[in-house]
C-alpha positions as CSV (number, residue, x, y, z in Angstrom):
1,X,-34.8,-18.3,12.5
2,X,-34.6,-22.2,12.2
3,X,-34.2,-24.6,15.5
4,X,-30.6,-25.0,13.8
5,X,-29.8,-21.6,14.2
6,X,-31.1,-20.9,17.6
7,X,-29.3,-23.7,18.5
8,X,-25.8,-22.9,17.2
9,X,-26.4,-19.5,19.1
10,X,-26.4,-20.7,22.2
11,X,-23.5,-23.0,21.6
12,X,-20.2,-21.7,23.5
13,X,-17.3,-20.5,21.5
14,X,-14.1,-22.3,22.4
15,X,-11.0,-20.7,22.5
16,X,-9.4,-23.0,19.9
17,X,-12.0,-22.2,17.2
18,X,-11.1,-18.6,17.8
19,X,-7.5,-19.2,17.5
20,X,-7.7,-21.2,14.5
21,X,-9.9,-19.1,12.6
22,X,-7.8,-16.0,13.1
23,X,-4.6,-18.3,11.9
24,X,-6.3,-19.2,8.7
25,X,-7.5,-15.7,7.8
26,X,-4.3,-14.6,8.6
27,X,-2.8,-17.7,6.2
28,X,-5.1,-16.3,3.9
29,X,-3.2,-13.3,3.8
30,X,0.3,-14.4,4.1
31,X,-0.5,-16.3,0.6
32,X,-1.3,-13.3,-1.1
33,X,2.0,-11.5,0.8
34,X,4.0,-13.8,-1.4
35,X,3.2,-12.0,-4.2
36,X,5.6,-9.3,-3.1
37,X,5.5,-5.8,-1.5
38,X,4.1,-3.0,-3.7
39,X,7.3,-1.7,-4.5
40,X,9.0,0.1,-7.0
41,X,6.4,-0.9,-9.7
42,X,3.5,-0.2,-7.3
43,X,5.2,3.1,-7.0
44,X,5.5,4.2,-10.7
45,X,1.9,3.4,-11.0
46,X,-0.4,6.8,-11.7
47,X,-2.6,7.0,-8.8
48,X,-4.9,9.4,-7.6
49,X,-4.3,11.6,-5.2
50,X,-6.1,10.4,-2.6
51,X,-4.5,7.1,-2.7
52,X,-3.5,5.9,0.7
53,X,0.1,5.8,1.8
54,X,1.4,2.4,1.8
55,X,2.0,2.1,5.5
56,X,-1.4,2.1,5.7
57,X,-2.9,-0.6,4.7
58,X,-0.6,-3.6,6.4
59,X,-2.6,-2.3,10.1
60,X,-5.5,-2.5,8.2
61,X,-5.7,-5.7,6.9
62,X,-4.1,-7.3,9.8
63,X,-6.6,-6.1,11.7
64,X,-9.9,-7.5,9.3
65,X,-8.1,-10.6,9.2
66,X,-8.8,-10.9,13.0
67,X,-12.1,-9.6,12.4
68,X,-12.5,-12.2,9.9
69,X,-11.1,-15.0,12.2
70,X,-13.4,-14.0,14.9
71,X,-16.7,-13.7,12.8
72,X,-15.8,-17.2,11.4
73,X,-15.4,-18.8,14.9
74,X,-18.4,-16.9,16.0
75,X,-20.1,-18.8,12.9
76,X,-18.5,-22.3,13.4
77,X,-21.3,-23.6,16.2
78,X,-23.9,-23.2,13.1
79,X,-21.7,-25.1,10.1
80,X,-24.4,-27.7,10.1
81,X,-26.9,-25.6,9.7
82,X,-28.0,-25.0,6.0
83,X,-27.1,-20.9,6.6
84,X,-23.7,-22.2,8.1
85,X,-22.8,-24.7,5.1
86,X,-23.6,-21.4,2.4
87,X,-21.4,-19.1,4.8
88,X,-18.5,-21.4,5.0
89,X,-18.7,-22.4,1.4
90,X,-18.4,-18.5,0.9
91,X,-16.1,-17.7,3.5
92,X,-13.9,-19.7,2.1
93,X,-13.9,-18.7,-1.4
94,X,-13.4,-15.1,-0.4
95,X,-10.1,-15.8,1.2
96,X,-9.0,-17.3,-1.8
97,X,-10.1,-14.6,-4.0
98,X,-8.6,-12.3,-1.1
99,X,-5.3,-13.7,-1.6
100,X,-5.8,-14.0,-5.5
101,X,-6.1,-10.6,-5.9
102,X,-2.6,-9.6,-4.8
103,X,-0.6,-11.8,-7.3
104,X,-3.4,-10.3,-9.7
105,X,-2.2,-6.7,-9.0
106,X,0.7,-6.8,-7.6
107,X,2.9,-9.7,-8.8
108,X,1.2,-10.0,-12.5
109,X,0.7,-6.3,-12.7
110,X,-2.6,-6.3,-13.7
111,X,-4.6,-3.7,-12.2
112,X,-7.6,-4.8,-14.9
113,X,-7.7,-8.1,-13.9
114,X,-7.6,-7.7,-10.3
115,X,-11.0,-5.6,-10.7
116,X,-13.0,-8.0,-11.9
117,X,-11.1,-9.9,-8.8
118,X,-12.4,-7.9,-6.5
119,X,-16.3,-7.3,-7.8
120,X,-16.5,-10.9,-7.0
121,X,-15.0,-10.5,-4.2
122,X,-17.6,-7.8,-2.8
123,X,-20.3,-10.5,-3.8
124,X,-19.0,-13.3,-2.3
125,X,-18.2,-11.0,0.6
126,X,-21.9,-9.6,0.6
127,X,-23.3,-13.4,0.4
128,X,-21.2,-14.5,4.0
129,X,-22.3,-11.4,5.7
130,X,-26.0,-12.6,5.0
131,X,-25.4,-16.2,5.9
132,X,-22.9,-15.6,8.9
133,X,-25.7,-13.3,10.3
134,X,-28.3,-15.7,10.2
135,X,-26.4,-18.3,12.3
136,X,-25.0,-15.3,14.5
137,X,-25.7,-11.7,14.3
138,X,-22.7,-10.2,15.7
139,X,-20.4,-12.8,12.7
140,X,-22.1,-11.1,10.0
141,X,-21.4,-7.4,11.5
142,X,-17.8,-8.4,12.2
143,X,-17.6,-8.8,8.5
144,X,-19.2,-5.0,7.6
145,X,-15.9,-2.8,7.9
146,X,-14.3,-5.2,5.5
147,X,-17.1,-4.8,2.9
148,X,-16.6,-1.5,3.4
149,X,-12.7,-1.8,3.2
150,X,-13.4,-3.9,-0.3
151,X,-15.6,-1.3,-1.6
152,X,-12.5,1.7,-0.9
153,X,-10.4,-0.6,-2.5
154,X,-12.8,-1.3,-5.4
155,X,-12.8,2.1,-6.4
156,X,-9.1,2.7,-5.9
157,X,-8.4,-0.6,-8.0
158,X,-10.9,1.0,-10.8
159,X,-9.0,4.9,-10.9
160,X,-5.8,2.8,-10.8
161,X,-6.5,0.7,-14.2
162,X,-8.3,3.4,-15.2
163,X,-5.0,6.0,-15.4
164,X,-2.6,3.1,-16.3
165,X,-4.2,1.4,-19.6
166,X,-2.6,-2.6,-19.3
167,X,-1.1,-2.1,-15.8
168,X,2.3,-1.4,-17.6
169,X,3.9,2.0,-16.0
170,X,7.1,3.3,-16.6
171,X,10.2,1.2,-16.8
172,X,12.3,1.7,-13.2
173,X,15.5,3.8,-13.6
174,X,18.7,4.3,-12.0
175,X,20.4,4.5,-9.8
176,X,19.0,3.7,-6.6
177,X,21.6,5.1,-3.7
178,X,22.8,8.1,-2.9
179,X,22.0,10.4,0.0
180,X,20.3,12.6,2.1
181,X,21.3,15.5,3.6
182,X,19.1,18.6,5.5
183,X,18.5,21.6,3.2
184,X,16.1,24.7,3.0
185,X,13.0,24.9,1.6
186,X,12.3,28.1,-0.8
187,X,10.6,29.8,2.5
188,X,13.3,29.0,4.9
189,X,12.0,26.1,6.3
190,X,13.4,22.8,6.9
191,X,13.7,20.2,4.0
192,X,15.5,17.4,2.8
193,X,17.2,17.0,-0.4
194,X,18.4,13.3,-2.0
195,X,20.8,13.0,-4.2
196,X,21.0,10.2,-6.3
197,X,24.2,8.9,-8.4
198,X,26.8,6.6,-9.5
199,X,29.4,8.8,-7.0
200,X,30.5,7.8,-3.8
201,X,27.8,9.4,-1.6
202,X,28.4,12.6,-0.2
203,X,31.9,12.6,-1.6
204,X,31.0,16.0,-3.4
205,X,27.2,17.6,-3.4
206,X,26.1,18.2,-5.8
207,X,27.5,15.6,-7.3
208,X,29.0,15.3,-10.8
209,X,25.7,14.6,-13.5
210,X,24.2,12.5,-14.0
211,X,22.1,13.2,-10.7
212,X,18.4,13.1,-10.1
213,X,17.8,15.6,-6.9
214,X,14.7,15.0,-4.8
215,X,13.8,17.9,-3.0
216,X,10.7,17.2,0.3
217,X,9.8,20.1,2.0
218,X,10.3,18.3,5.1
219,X,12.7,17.4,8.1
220,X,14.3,13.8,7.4
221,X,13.1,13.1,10.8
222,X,9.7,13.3,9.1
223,X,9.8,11.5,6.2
224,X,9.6,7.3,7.5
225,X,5.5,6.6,5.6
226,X,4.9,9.6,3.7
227,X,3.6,10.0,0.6
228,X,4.7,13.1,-0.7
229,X,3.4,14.6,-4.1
230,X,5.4,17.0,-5.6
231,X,4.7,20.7,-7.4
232,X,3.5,22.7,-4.1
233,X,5.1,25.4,-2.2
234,X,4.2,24.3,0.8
235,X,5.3,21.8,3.5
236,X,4.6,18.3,3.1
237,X,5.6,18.6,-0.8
238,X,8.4,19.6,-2.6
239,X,10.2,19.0,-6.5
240,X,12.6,16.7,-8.6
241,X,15.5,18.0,-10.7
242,X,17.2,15.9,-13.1
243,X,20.4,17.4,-14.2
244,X,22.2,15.1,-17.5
245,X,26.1,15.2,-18.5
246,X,27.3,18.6,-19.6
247,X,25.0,20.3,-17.1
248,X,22.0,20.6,-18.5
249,X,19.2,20.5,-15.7
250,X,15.7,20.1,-15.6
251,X,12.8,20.3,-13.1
252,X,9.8,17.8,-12.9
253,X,6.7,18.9,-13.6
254,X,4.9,16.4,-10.9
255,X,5.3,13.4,-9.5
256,X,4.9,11.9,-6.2
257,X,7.7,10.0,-3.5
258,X,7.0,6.9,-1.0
259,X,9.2,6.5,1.8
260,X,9.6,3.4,3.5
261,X,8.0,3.2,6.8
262,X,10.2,1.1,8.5
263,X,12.8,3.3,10.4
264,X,15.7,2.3,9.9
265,X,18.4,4.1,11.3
266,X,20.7,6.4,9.4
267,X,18.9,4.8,6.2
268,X,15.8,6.8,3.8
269,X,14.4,4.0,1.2
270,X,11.6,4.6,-0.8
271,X,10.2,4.5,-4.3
272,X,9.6,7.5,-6.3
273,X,7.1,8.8,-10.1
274,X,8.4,11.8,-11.5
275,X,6.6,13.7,-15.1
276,X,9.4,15.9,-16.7
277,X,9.2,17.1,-20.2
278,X,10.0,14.2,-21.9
279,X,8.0,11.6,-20.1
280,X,7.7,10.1,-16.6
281,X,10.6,8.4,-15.0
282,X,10.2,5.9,-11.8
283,X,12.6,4.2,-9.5
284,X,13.1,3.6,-6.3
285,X,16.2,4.4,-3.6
286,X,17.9,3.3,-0.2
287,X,20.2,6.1,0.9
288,X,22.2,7.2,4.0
289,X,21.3,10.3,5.8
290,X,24.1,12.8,6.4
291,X,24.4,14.7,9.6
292,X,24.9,17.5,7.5
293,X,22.9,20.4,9.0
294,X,21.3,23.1,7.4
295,X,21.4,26.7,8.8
296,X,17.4,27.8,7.4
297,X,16.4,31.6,7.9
């Protein structure tokens, strides 16, 4: 270790530096927020099954944000230094690429893209950890879990373009409100079934087709952040039946839901990818839950 580093070290860290280092990370992320939510088009994508719910990931990259704010301020003492002026210099063009990435995937809808985003990324990523370290050991390691977040997200990016050739899914149908009221599941136990259609909600159930049912194996309590994927007798999943004019009704073969997280009360939103015979169908929904009760053997 240089004189330079040594010195930077045992430099204090002031409060400010902290503060402002966390706002700019978290600026950092704000820019790539304007890109818009995931969504309904985030939603219709095919994803693997072990694809986080969305809920997850705001806590998680608030959090490495701070971390990032931190490590940087940790860092600043050494900028002078010739480790400190690479760091910076790469701290810096990882936030950018940080908040690139998000208008890559999910404003231009290019899953592709926003892969070759994030390799270089991970590089640039790799390259602060080495030179944060060298002017302070504990900046680099502050940077570790969102390496390792990066790499997760890597190989979710890659199975994501991978099963959606172009980044084009399905085209969002309608309609989008409805409602929800309590039903049974096929073993007795509690579920929720939405109805959604052009009728007044809960003026007749089910309603007059056209109607798209989704069926969750689940109390509506219970349903605010989960991702549910559909086909399963069990709790947790549930099915989709789409039933056209004249009364002709047909069950999905698959698919998966996404409720909201945010609990809103009286209110179920979410966005939903459902396979039928005939192809996949996608849209999303903001309904009202009925105090209807359901009497479940």
């Amino acid at each position: 270790m240089n004189s330079g580093s040594a010195g930077a070290m045992t430099r204090a860290i002031r409060p400010l530096h902290v503060v402002t280092s966390i706002l700019v990370a978290l600026a950092a992320g704000a820019i790539g927020g304007l890109a818009g939510a995931p969504g309904v088009w985030y939603a219709a994508l095919d994803k693997p099954p072990w694809n986080p719910p969305s809920w997850v990931f705001g806590p998680v990259w608030t959090t490495l944000y701070l971390m990032m704010g931190i490590a940087a301020a940790l860092a600043w003492p050494g900028r002078s230094t010739r480790a400190g002026r690479a760091g910076f210099q790469l701290f810096g063009l990882q936030l950018a690429l940080n908040s690139l990435w998000s208008w890559t995937f999910f404003h231009w809808h290019r899953p592709d893209l926003a892969l070759i985003n994030l390799i270089v990324l991970w590089v640039t990523i790799l390259g602060t950890i080495i030179a944060f370290r060298r002017v302070r050991p504990l900046a680099g390691l502050l940077l570790v879990p969102y390496l390792i977040w990066v790499s997760f997200a890597g190989v979710l990016n890659a199975s994501i373009a991978r099963r959606n050739p172009g980044g084009v899914p399905v085209e969002p149908v309608g309609p989008a409100s409805g409602v929800a009221v309590a039903d049974c599941a096929p073993w007795d136990g509690a579920a929720t079934s939405i109805y959604l259609s052009s009728a007044p909600a809960a003026e007749r159930l089910p309603p007059t087709a056209p109607y798209l049912q989704l069926i969750v194996y689940e109390s509506g309590d219970r349903l605010h952040g989960l991702r549910v994927t559909l086909g399963a007798q069990e709790a947790g999943s549930g099915l989709a039946i789409r039933c056209q004019p004249g009364g002709e009704c047909a069950a999905s073969h698959g698919g998966t839901i996404e409720f909201s997280s945010s609990d809103t009360a009286g209110i179920l939103a979410g966005a939903y990818r459902l396979t039928f015979a005939d192809g996949p169908v996608a849209g999303s929904f903001r309904v009202l839950r009925s105090h209807r009760t359901a009497l479940c053997r």
